[in-house]
C-alpha positions as CSV (number, residue, x, y, z in Angstrom):
1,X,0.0,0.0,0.0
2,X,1.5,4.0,-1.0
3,X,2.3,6.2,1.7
4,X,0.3,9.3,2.2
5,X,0.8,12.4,3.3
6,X,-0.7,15.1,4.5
7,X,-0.8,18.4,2.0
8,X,-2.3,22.0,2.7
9,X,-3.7,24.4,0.5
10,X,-3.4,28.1,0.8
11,X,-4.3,30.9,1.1
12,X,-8.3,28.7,1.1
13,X,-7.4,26.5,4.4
14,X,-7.8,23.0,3.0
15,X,-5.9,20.0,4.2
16,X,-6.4,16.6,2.7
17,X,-4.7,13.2,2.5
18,X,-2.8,12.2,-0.9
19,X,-1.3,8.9,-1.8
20,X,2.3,8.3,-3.9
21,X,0.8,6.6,-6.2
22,X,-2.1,9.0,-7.3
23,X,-1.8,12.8,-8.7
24,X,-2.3,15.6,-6.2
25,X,-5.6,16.2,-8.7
26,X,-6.7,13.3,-8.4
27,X,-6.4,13.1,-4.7
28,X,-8.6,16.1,-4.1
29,X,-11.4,15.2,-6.8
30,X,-11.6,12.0,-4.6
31,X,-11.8,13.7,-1.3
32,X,-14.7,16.3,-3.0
33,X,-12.0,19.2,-3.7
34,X,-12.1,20.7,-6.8
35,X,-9.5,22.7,-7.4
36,X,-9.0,24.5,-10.9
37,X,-8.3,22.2,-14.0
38,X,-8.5,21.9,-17.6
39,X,-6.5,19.3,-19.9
40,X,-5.5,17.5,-16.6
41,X,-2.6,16.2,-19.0
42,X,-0.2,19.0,-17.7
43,X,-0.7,21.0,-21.0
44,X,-2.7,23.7,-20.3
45,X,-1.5,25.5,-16.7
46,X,-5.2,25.8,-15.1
47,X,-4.2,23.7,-12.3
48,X,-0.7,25.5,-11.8
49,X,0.7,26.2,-8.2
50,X,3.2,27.3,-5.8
51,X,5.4,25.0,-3.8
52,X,5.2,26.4,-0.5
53,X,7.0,23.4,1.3
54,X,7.3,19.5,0.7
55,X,8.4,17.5,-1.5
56,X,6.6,16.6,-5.3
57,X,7.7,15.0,-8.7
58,X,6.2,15.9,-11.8
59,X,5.0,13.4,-15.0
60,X,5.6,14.6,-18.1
61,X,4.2,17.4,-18.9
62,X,3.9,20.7,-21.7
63,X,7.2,23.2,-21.0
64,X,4.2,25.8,-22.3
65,X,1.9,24.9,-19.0
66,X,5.2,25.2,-16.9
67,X,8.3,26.0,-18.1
68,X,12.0,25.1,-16.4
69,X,12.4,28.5,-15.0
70,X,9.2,28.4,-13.3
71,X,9.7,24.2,-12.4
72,X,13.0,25.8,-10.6
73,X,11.2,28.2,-8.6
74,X,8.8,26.5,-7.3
75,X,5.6,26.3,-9.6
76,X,4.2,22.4,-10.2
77,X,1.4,21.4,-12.2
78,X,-1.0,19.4,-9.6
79,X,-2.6,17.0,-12.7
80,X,1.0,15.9,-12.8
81,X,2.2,16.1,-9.5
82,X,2.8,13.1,-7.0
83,X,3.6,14.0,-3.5
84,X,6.9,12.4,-1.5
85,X,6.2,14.3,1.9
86,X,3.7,16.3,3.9
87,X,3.2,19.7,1.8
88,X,2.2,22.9,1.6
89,X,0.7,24.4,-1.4
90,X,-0.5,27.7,-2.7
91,X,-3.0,27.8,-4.9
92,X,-3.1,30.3,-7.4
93,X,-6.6,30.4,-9.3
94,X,-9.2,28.8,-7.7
95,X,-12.7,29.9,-7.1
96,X,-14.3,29.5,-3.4
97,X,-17.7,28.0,-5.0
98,X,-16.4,25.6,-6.6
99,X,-13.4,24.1,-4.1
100,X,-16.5,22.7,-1.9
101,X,-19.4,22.4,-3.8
102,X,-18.5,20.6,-7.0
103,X,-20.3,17.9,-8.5
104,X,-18.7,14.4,-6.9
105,X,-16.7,12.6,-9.6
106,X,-18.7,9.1,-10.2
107,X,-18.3,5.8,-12.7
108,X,-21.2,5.8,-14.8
109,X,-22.9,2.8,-16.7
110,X,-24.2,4.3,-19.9
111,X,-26.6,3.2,-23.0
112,X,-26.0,4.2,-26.5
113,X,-29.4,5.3,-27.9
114,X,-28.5,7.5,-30.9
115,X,-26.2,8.3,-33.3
116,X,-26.9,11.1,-35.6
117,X,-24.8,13.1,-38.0
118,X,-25.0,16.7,-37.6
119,X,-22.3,17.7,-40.1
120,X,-20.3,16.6,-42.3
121,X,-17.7,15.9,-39.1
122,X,-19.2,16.3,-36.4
123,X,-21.7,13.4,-34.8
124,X,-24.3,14.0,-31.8
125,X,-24.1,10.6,-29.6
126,X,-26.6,10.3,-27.2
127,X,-26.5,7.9,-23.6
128,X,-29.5,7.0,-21.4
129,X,-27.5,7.0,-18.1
130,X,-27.9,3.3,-16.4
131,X,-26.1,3.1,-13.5
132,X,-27.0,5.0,-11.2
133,X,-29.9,6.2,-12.6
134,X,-29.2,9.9,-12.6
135,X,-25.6,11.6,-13.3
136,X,-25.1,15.3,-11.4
137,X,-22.9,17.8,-13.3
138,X,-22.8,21.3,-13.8
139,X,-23.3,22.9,-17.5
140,X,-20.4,23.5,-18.9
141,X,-18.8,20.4,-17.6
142,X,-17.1,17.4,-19.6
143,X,-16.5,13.6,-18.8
144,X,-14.1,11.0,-19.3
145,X,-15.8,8.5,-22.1
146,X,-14.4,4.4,-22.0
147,X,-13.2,3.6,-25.4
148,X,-15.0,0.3,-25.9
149,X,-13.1,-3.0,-26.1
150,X,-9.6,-0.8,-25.1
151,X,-8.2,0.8,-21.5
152,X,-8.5,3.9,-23.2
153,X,-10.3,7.3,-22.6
154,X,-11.6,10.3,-24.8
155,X,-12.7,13.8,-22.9
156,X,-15.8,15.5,-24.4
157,X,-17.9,18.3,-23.4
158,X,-22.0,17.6,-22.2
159,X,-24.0,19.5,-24.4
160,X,-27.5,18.3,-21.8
161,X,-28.1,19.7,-18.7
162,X,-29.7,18.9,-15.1
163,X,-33.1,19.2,-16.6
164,X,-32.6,15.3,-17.9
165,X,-30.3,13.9,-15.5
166,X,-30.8,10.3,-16.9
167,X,-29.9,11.6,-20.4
168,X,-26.8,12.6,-21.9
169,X,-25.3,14.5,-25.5
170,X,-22.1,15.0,-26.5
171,X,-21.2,16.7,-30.1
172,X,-18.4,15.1,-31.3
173,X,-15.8,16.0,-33.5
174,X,-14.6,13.1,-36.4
175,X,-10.9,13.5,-37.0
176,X,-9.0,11.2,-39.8
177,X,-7.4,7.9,-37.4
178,X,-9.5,9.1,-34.5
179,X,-10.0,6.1,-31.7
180,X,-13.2,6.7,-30.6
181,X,-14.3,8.9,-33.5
182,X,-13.8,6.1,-35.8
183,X,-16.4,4.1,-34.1
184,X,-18.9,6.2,-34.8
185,X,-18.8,5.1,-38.4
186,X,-20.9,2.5,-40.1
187,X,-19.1,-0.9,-39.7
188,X,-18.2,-4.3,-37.5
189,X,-16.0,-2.3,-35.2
190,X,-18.1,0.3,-35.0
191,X,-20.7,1.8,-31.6
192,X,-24.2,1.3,-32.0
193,X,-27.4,1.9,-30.2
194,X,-27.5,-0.5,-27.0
195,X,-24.0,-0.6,-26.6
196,X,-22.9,0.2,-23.1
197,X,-20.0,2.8,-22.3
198,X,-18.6,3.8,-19.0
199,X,-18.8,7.5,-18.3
200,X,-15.8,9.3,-15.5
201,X,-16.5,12.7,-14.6
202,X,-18.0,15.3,-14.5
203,X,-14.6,17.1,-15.1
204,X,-13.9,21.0,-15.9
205,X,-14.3,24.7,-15.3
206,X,-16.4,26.3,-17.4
207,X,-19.3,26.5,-15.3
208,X,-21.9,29.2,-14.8
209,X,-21.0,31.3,-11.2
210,X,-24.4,32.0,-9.6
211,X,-24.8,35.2,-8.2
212,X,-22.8,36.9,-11.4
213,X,-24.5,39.3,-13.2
214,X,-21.7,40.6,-16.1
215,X,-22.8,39.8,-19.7
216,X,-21.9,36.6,-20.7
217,X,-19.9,36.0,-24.2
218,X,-19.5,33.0,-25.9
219,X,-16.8,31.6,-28.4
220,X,-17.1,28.2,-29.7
221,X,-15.8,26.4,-32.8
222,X,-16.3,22.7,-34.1
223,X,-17.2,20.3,-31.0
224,X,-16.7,22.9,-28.6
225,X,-20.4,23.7,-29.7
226,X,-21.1,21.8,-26.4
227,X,-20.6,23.0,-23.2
228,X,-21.7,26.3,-24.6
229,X,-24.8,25.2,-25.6
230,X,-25.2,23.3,-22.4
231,X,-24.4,26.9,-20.7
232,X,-27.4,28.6,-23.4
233,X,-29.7,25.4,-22.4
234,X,-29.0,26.3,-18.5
235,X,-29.5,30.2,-18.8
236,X,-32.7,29.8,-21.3
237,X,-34.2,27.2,-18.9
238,X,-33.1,29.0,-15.4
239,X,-34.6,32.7,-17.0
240,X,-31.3,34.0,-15.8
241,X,-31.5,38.0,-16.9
242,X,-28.1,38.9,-18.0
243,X,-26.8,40.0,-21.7
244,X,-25.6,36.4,-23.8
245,X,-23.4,36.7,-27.0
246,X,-22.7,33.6,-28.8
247,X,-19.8,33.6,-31.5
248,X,-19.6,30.2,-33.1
249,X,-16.9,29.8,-35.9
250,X,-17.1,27.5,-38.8
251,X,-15.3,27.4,-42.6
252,X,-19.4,27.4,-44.3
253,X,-22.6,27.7,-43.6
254,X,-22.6,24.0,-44.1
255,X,-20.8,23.6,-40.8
256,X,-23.1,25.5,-39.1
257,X,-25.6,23.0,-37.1
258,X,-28.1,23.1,-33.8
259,X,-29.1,26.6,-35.0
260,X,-32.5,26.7,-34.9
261,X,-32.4,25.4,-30.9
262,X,-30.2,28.7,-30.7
263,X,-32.6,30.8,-31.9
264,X,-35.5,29.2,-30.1
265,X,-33.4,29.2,-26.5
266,X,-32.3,32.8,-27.3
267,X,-35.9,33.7,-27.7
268,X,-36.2,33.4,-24.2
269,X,-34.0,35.7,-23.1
270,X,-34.3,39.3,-22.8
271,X,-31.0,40.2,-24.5
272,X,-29.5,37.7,-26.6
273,X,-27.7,37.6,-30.0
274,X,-26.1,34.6,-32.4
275,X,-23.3,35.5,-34.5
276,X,-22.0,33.0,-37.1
277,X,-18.2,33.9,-37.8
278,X,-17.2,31.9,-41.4
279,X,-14.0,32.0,-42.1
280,X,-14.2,30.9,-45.7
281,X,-17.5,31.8,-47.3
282,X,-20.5,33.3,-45.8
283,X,-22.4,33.8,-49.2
284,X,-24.6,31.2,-48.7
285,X,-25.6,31.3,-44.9
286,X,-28.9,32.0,-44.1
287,X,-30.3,35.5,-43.4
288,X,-32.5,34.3,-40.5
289,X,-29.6,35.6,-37.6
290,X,-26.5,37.5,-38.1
291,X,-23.5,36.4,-39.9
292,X,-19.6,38.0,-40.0
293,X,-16.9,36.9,-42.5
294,X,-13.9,36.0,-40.9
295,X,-11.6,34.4,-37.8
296,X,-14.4,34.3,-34.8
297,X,-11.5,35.6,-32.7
298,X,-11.4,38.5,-35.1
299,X,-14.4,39.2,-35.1
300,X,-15.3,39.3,-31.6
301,X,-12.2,41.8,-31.0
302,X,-13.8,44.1,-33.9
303,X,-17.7,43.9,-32.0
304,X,-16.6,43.8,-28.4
305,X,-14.7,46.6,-27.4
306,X,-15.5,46.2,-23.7
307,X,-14.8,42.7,-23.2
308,X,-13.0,43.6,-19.8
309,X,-16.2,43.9,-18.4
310,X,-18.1,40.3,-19.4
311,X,-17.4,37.0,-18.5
312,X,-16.3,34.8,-21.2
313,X,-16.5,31.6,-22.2
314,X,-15.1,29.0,-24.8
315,X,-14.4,25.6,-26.5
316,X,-13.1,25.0,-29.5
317,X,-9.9,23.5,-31.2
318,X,-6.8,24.2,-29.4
319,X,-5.6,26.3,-31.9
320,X,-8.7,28.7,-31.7
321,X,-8.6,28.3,-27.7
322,X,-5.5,29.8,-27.6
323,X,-6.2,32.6,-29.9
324,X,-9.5,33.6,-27.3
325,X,-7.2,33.4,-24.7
326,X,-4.9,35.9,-26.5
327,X,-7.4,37.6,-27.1
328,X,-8.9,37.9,-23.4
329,X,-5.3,39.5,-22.2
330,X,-5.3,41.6,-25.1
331,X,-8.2,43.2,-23.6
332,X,-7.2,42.9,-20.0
333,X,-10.3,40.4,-19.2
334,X,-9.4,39.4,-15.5
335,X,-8.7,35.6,-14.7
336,X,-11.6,35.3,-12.7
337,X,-13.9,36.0,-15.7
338,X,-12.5,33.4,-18.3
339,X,-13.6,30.1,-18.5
340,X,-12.9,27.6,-20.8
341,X,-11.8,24.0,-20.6
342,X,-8.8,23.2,-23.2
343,X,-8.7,19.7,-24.7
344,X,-5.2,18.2,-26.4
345,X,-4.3,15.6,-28.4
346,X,-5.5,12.5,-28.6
347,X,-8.7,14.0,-26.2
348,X,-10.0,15.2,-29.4
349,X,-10.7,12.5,-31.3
């Protein structure tokens, strides 16, 4: 059996056990502490800290999330950190809702009941939950999904929300090769309706804050359609009153999908407007809701001129994810009102 030790979190007063043979991430989602996270593959800095005392040692991990400078001063990633000795940690994003009062992280028995194409790419898979009969998560949120027949896992996004607890969506990106993407296809290997898949999670930051009241914007591109739509779902069915802007990027109009639910949701709010960003051609998009030529990035830095004062939130492919969070310093968006949940390599496909 691993040794444990005792670790400390500051400046929030937190002490919990951790095991040498489990990440310090781990350790807290397992004790019902959530501390910030994103890629937990120590790529994408959300759970970065400060080594206040003790004694870690890091996995692999991206020299982007944490470079050797930073390593030699102190800063660890905590998805990638295993702990030798009692330590003492400060943390430096984390948000006093959420440390506490996160969803618990469960194993979930799922059903397959549908499998539908939505564009030419990208497939909406849909799970009746089994066991236990309802799954609790936040909108926003994303889960660990079993790769049938391998010990294997791919991350997506929920696109549902609490209002059907027993039923699950995920919009799902196909990518040439992908693992689990593949198996959405037609064929002997593939996943079909009453297959079973095991569900870990719920996982992820980019969550709703209750009690905000800053207008919300949106930024999504490909899959990452889904949380954000989970967030619209939430607000449209909650009647939460604040300002919603939803930027979705796509190449064509043809890539453009779920808009109609959009429109319908947004209808429901008191101040709410779709903007399709097409970044190859937008002469054939529909004249039904507002359409921009160009990057999504670019475009919401030409329309929002005050984006230091929203709350923003987004999904998308790394590349575009990076170029939202560019764009959020550019504007001197404080930490505390970006959210967003960075997938990597192979959690795409």
């Amino acid at each position: 059996m691993a040794d444990t030790h005792h670790i400390k979190f500051e400046p929030v007063d937190i002490e919990m056990e951790v095991g040498e043979d489990e990440t310090i991430l781990d350790a807290a989602f397992r004790q019902g502490v959530h501390l910030m996270h994103g890629c937990r593959e120590g790529r994408c800095s959300a759970c970065k800290s400060f080594m206040l005392d003790g004694d870690v040692q890091m996995d692999d991990y991206s020299t982007f999330a944490c470079n050797e400078a930073e390593e030699a001063e102190g800063y660890v990633l905590l998805c990638r950190s295993y702990a030798y000795s009692d330590c003492e940690i400060e943390l430096l994003n984390f948000d006093e809702e959420e440390l506490l009062g996160g969803a618990p992280i469960q194993d979930v028995r799922t059903r397959v009941t549908a499998i539908e194409p939505m564009t030419k790419d990208i497939v909406s898979l849909r799970l009746d939950v089994v066991k236990p009969e309802t799954f609790e998560f936040k909108p926003g949120q994303y889960v660990d999904l079993s790769v049938p027949g391998t010990d294997q896992t791919r991350s997506f996004s929920i696109a549902t929300t609490q209002s059907t607890p027993d039923k699950l969506e995920f919009l799902i990106k196909k990518y040439p090769g992908g693992l689990f993407a593949g198996m959405l296809e037609d064929g002997p290997t593939g996943i079909s309706p009453g297959d079973e898949i095991m569900v870990n999670g719920p996982y992820g930051s980019c969550t709703l804050r209750t009690g905000h009241v800053l207008p919300i914007i949106c930024i999504g591109g490909g899959a990452g359609m889904a949380p954000l739509l989970s967030l619209l779902r939430h607000v449209s069915e909650t009647g939460l009153n604040r300002p919603v802007r939803f930027y979705y990027g796509a190449r064509t109009a043809a890539d453009l999908f779920r808009i109609d639910e959009i429109l319908a949701l947004g209808e429901k709010l008191d101040d709410f407007e779709f903007i399709a960003c097409l970044s190859e051609s937008a002469s054939d998009a529909p004249e039904s809701f507002r359409v921009e030529e160009g990057n999504v990035t670019d475009i919401v830095n030409d329309a929002e001129q005050d984006l230091a004062r929203t709350e923003v939130y987004f999904c998308g492919p790394p590349p575009m994810v990076d170029a939202a969070l560019a764009l959020a310093e550019q504007h001197s968006v404080p930490r505390d009102q970006i959210f967003y949940d960075k997938f990597t390599s192979p959690a795409f496909d």
